[in-house]
ZAMARGU-4260 file (C-alpha; in steps of 0.2 Angstrom, whole numbers, plus 5000, padded with zeros to 4 digits):
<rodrens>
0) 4929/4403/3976 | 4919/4386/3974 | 4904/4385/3966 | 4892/4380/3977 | 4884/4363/3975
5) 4868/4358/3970 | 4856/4348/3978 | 4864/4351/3996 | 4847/4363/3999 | 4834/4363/4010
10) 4822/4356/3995 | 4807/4347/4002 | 4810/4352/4022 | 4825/4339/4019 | 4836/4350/4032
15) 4824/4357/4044 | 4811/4343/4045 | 4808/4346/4066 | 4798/4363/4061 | 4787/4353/4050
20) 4784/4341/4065 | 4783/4354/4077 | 4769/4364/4067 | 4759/4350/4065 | 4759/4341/4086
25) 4757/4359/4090 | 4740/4360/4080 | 4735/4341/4086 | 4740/4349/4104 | 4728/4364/4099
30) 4714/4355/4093 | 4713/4342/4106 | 4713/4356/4120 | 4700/4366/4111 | 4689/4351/4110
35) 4690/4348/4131 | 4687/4367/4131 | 4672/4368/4120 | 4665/4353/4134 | 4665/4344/4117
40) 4676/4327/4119 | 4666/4316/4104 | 4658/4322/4086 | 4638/4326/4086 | 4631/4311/4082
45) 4615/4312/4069 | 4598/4306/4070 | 4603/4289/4063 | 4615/4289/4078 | 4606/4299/4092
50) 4592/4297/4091 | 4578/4309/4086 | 4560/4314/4079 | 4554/4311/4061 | 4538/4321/4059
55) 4528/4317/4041 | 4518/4335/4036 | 4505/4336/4020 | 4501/4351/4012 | 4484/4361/4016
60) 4478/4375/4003 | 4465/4385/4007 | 4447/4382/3997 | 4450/4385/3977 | 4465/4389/3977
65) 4473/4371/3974 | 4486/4375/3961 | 4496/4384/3977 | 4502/4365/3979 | 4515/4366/3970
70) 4535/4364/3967 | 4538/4382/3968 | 4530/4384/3985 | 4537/4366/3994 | 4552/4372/3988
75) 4549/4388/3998 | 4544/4379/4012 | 4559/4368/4012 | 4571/4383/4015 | 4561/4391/4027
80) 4559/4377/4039 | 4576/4373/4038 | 4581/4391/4042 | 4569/4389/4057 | 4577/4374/4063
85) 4594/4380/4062 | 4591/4397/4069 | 4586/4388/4084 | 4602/4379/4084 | 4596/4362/4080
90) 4609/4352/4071 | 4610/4340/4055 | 4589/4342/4055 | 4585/4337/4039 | 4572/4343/4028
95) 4564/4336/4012 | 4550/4334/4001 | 4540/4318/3997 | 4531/4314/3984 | 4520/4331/3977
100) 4508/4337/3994 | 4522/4329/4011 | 4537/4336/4019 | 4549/4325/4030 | 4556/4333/4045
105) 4568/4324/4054 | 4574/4332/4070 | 4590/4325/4079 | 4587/4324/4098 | 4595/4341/4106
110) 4591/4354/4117 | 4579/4364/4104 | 4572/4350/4097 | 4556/4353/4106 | 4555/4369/4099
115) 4558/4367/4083 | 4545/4353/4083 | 4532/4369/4087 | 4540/4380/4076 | 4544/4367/4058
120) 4526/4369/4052 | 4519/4384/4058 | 4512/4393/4046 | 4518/4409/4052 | 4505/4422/4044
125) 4508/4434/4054 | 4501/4453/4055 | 4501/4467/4067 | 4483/4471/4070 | 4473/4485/4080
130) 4464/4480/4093 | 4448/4485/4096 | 4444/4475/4111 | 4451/4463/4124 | 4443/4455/4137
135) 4445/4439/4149 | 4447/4425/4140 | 4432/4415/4145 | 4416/4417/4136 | 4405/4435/4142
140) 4387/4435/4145 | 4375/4438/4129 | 4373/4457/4125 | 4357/4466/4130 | 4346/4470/4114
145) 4352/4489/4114 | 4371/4486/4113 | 4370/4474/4099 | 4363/4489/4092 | 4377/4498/4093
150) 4386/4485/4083 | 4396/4494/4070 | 4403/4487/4053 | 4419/4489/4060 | 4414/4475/4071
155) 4417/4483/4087 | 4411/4474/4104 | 4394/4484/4113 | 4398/4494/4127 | 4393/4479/4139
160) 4406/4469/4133 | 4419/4483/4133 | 4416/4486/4150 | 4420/4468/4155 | 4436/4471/4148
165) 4442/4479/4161 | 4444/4498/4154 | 4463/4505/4156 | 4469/4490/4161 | 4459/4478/4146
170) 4477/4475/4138 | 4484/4460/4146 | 4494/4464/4159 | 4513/4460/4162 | 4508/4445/4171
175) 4500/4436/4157 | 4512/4423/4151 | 4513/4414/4133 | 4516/4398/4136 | 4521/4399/4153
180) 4534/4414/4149 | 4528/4433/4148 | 4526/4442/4132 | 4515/4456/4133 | 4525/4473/4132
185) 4529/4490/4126 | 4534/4494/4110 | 4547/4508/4110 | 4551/4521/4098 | 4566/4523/4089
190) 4580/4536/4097 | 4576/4545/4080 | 4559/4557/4084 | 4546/4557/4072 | 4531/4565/4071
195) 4515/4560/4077 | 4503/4556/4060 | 4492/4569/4058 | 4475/4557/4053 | 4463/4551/4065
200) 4457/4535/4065 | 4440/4531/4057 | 4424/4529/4067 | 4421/4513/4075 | 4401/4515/4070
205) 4393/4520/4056 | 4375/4525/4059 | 4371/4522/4041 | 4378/4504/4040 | 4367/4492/4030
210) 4356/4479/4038 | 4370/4467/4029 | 4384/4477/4040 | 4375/4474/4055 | 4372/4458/4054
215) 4389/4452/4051 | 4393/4464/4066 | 4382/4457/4078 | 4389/4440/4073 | 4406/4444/4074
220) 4400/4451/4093 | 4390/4433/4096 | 4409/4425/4092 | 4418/4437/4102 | 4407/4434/4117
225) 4405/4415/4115 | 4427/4412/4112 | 4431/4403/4125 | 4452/4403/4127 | 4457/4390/4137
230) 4461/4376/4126 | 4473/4374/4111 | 4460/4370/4099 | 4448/4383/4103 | 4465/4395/4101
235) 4468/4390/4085 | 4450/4389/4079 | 4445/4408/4083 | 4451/4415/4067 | 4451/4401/4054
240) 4446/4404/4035 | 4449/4425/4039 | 4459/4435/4028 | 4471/4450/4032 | 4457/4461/4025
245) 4442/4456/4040 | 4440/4462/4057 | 4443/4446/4067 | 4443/4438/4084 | 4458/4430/4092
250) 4464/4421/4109 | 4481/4427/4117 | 4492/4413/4117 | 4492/4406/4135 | 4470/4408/4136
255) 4472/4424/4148 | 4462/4435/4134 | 4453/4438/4121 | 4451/4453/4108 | 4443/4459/4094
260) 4458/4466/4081 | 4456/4478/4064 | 4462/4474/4047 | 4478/4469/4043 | 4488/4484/4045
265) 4505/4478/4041 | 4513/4459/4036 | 4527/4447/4040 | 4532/4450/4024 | 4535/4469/4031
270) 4548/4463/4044 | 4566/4464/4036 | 4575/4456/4051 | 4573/4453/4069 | 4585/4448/4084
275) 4584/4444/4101 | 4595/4457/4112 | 4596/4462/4129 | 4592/4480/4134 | 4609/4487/4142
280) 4596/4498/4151 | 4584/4486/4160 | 4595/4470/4158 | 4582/4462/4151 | 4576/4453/4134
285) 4569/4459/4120 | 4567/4455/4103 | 4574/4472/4091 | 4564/4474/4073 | 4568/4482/4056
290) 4554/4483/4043 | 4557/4485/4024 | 4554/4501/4017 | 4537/4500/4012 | 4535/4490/4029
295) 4542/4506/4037 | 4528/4517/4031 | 4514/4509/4032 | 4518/4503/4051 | 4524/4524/4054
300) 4508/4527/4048 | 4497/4515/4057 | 4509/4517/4075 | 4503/4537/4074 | 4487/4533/4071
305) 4486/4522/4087 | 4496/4533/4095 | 4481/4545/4098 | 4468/4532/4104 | 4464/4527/4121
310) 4470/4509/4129 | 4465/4496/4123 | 4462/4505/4106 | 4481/4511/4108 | 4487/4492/4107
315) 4494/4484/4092 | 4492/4467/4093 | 4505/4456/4083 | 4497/4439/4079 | 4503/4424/4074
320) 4493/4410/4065 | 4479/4419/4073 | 4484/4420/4091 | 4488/4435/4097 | 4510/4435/4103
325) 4510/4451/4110 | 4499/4463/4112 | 4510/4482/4115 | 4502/4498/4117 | 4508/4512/4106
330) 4512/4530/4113 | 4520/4538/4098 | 4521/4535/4079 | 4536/4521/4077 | 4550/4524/4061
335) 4558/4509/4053 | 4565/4501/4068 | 4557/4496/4083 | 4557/4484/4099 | 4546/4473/4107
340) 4550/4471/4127 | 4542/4464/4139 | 4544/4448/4152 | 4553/4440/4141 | 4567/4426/4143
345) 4580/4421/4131 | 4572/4407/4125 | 4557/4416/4122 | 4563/4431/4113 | 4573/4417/4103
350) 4560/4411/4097 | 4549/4426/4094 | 4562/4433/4084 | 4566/4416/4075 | 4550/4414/4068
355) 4548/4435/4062 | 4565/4435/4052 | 4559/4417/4042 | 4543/4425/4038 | 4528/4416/4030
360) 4527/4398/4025 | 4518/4399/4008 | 4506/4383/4011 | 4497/4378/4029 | 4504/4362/4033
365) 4495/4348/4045 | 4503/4335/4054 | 4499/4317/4048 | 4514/4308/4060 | 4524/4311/4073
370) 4538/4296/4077 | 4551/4293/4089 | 4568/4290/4080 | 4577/4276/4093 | 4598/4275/4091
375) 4596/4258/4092 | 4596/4255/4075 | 4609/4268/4071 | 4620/4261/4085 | 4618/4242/4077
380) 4623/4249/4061 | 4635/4262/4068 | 4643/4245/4074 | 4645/4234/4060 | 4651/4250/4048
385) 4665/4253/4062 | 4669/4234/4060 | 4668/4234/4042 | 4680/4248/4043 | 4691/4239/4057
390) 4695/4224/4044 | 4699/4236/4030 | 4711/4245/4041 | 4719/4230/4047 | 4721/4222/4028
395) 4729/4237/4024 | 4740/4237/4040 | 4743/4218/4037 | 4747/4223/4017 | 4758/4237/4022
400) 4768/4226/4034 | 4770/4212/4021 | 4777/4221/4006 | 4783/4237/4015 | 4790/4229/4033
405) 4800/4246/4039 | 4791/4256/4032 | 4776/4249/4037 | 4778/4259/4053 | 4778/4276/4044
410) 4764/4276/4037 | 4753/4267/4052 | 4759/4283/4061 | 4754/4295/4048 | 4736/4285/4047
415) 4735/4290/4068 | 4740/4308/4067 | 4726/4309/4053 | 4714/4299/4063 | 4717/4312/4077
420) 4714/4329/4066 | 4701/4319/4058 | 4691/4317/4074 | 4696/4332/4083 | 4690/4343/4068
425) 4674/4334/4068 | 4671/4335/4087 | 4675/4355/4086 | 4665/4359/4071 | 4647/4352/4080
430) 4646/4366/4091 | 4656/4379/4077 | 4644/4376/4064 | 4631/4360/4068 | 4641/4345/4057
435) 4632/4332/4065 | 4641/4311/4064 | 4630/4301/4051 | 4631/4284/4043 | 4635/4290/4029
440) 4646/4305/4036 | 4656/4288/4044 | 4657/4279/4027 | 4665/4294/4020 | 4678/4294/4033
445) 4681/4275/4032 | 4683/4277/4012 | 4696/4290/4020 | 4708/4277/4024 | 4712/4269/4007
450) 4713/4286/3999 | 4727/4292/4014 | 4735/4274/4012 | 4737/4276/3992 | 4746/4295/3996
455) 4759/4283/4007 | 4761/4271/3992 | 4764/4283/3978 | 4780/4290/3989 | 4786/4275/3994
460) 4786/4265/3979 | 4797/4283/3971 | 4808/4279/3985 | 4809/4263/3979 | 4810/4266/3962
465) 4825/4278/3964 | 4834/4264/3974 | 4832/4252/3959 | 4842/4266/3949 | 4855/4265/3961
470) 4854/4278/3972 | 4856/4279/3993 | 4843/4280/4005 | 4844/4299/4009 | 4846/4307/3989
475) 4833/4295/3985 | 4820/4302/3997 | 4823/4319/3992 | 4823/4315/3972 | 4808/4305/3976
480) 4796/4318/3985 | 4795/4331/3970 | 4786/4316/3957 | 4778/4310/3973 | 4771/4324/3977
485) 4763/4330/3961 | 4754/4313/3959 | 4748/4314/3978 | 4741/4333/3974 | 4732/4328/3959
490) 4723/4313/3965 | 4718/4323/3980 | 4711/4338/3968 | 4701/4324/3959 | 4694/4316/3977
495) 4691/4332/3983 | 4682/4337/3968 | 4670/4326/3968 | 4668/4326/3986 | 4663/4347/3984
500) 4652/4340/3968 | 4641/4329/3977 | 4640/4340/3992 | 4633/4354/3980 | 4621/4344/3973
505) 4614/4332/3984 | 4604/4334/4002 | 4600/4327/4017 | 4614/4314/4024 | 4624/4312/4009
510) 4629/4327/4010 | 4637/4320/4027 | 4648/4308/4017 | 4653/4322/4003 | 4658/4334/4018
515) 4668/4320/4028 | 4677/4315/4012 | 4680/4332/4009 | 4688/4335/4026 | 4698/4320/4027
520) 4704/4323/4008 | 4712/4341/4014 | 4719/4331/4027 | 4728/4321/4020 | 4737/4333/4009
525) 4741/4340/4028 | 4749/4326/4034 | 4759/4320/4019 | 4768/4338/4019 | 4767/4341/4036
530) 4770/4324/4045 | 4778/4311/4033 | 4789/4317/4023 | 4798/4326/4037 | 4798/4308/4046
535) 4803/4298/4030 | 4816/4311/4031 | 4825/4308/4048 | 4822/4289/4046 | 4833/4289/4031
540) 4848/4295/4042 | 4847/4282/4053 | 4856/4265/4052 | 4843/4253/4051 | 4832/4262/4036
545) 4849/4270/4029 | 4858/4253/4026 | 4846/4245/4020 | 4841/4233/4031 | 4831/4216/4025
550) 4816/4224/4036 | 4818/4240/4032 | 4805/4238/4018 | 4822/4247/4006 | 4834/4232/4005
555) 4841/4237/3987 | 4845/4217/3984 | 4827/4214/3987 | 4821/4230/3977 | 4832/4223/3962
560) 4845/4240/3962 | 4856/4242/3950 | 4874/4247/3953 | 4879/4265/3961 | 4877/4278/3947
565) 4896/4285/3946 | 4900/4299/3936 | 4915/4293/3924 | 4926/4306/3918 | 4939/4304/3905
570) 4958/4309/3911 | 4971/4315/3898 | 4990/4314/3899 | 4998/4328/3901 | 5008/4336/3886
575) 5016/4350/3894 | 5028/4347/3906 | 5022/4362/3918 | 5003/4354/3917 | 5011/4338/3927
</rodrens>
């Protein structure tokens, strides 16, 4: 039996090299259809690019307690804004210090851009509060002398203004919209029953308050009375300088009420998580909440203590920044999970949810600028960096044509199929997970070019190396893709190396280039193994490359090749007669 010969396998894809073509035009077909489906037929484009809003915000600490400014906390603040942004699905927004007290936020123009705008700076202090009173939202008629009176330290209205508030129905009713959308609703209890707290809320007057007590109660009723809800200042302005501790007043959000609220009861910082869902019940929004563990007692606690009050002393009110969101009313004492439903939409309840599971910002920010990022610029520049890169690209097609001819072609279609990948990927992965096209993010693909042009050099000049030995076309492809390739994997490594370094330890749009030179690196590897080799491959088994053609970019006279390698081997005469 004959030994089987070596180097007559499949090494490299040499025998099969349609399944590596195959492979790699079905995933071009793939991608390209996914990007039609997704409705997605070009790349997000970035603020420099599209267009956007770049809003300046300097840090505000609350009176003697100035050292809050500090690294720790913008830091903090950083996170959380950009968690906002993006949880709202805004893409590529960047956020950054300045200097010690300032935070850039620079939104890219999009469908949530609006609301992130609202939502980047918000303080978020946010408590769940009794209420003690509600009424109208315009200012009530001073108090007679004998209700004021009445005023209790717990700072709750006189009977004259609790009458005004419309008794049962003083809660805001479902009709009462927050900007626009509906948000007053029901908190329901987990499907886990729990017992109703066995304490009773404490007196809403103390006949023994001190003159001190009833004066602060009787101003806190002049405020109350006085609050008029109908602009946005006014709103924001009704509970200013207070702390968790105080009883305070507070607009709803849209101006349709007012209330007094209790202490504090339980904090943002209680609210583990928090989604918008949609009741498979009622079909409508709500926004679903999970409390931490200490969060969970303290809210099972205060729920059972409202629980056994009558409306509007039932209601918990959850405010925000001092305006009240949502004002439910509480039937039974509520465990670690709960929901809050109501007339909301999808949006809304987004945005509710959004701004509980991102909690707190540690510093109150105020807007110094707001400005209107035009794409002009970024399209002028957009322009001459796509110029910039169509010269490179066609000195390199111009080099490529001059000192390889032939082979030229090879590589001109290996530099389209990753240009397609390239920009098929990049369209899919704005809506997948928000890349967004940048400057720099374009630079990084144009650098691209010269790093996939160089794998194409390295394996034709062993080609050509192994035809200087004296070697045929089709051995010589094959003997040269196994050095070829271990110099083309290790200079990827190192280019995609750094490209992960600098994407680790930058922000903002350099991490745009980093991430697109990181792609298109990957790439690369993809379409040397997948799509040239396998080409180099059959073009050495046809006539024109094979034989060497003066155009072929191979002509062995021209490559300097020495004569064919021939294996001599030394022949003896014969000494016995039955070996001739």
């Amino acid at each position: 039996m004959a030994a089987p010969k070596k180097g007559r396998g499949p090494a490299g894809g040499q025998g099969r090299p349609g399944r590596s073509l195959a492979l790699i035009l079905i995933a071009m077909v793939a991608l390209t259809g996914g990007m039609f489906l997704a409705d997605q037929p070009t790349p997000r484009l970035g603020i420099d690019l599209a267009g956007g809003t770049s809003i300046t915000l300097e840090a505000k600490a609350e009176p003697g307690q100035e050292s809050a400014i500090n690294k720790t906390n913008m830091d903090t603040a950083v996170q959380i804004m950009e968690r906002r942004v993006n949880g709202l699905g805004v893409s590529e927004a960047e956020v950054q210090t300045q200097g010690d007290r300032n935070i850039i936020v620079n939104i890219p123009k999009g469908t949530n851009s609006a609301q992130a705008r609202e939502q980047v700076g918000t303080t978020a202090k946010l408590y769940f509060r009794p209420v003690l009173t509600v009424a109208q939202g315009t200012p009530t008629p001073a108090p007679s002398a004998s209700s004021s009176d009445k005023a209790s330290p717990s700072a709750t209205p006189s009977a004259s203004a609790s009458d005004k508030a419309s008794s049962p129905s003083a809660k805001p009713s479902a009709s009462a919209t927050t900007q626009g959308r509906a948000v007053t609703g029901a908190l329901k209890a987990d499907s886990t029953p729990t017992p109703k707290a066995s304490t009773t809320p404490e007196a809403s007057s103390t006949p023994t308050a001190s003159a001190e007590e009833q004066a602060a109660a009787a101003d806190l009723q002049k405020k109350f009375e006085a609050l008029d809800c109908s602009s946005k200042a006014s709103r924001s302005k009704a509970s200013q300088g207070t702390k968790a501790t105080d009883t305070v007043v507070a607009c709803e959000q849209d101006g349709s009420a007012k209330y007094v609220l209790g202490p504090a009861e339980v904090d943002g910082t209680d609210v583990d998580s928090a989604k918008a869902a949609i009741n498979q019940q009622t079909g409508q929004w709500i926004v679903q909440m999970e409390f931490t563990g200490g969060g969970a007692k303290k809210f099972h606690t205060t729920t059972g203590k409202l629980a056994q009050q009558q409306s509007p002393q039932n209601q918990f009110a959850i405010a925000l920044d001092g305006e009240v969101v949502s004002a439910p009313s509480v039937s039974t004492a509520l465990s670690a999970n709960a929901e809050i439903s109501g007339s909301f939409d999808q949006q809304s309840a987004e945005e509710l949810a959004n701004v509980l599971s991102y909690g707190a910002l540690p510093l109150s920010f105020q807007e110094q600028s707001v400005t209107t990022v035009t794409a002009a610029l970024g399209g002028e520049q957009l322009r001459a960096g796509l110029i910039a890169g169509a010269i490179g690209l066609a000195l390199v097609v111009i080099y490529l044509v001059a000192y390889y001819r032939g082979l030229a072609f090879i590589a001109l279609l290996s530099l389209l199929v990753s240009g397609i990948l390239t920009y098929t990927i990049m369209s899919l992965l704005g809506p997948a997970i928000g890349f967004a096209l940048n400057l720099p993010a374009v630079c990084g693909a144009i650098v691209a070019i010269g790093i996939t042009a160089d794998s194409f050099i390295v394996y034709f000049e062993r080609i050509r190396d192994e035809i200087r030995e004296g070697r045929t076309l089709r051995p010589a492809v094959e003997r040269a893709w196994p050095r070829a390739r271990r110099t083309i994997l290790v200079s990827d490594f190192v280019s995609f190396l750094a490209a992960a370094v600098l994407f680790v330890v930058t922000v903002g749009k350099v991490q745009g280039f980093a991430f697109t030179l990181g792609l298109t690196t990957l790439l690369d590897v993809v379409v040397v193994f997948l799509f040239t080799k396998p080409v180099m491959t059959l073009m050495a088994r046809t006539k024109f490359f094979a034989s060497g053609h003066p155009w072929s970019g191979l002509d062995p006279k021209r490559l300097g090749a020495k004569p064919p390698l021939r294996r001599s081997r030394r022949v003896n005469a014969p000494t016995d007669p039955k070996e001739a």
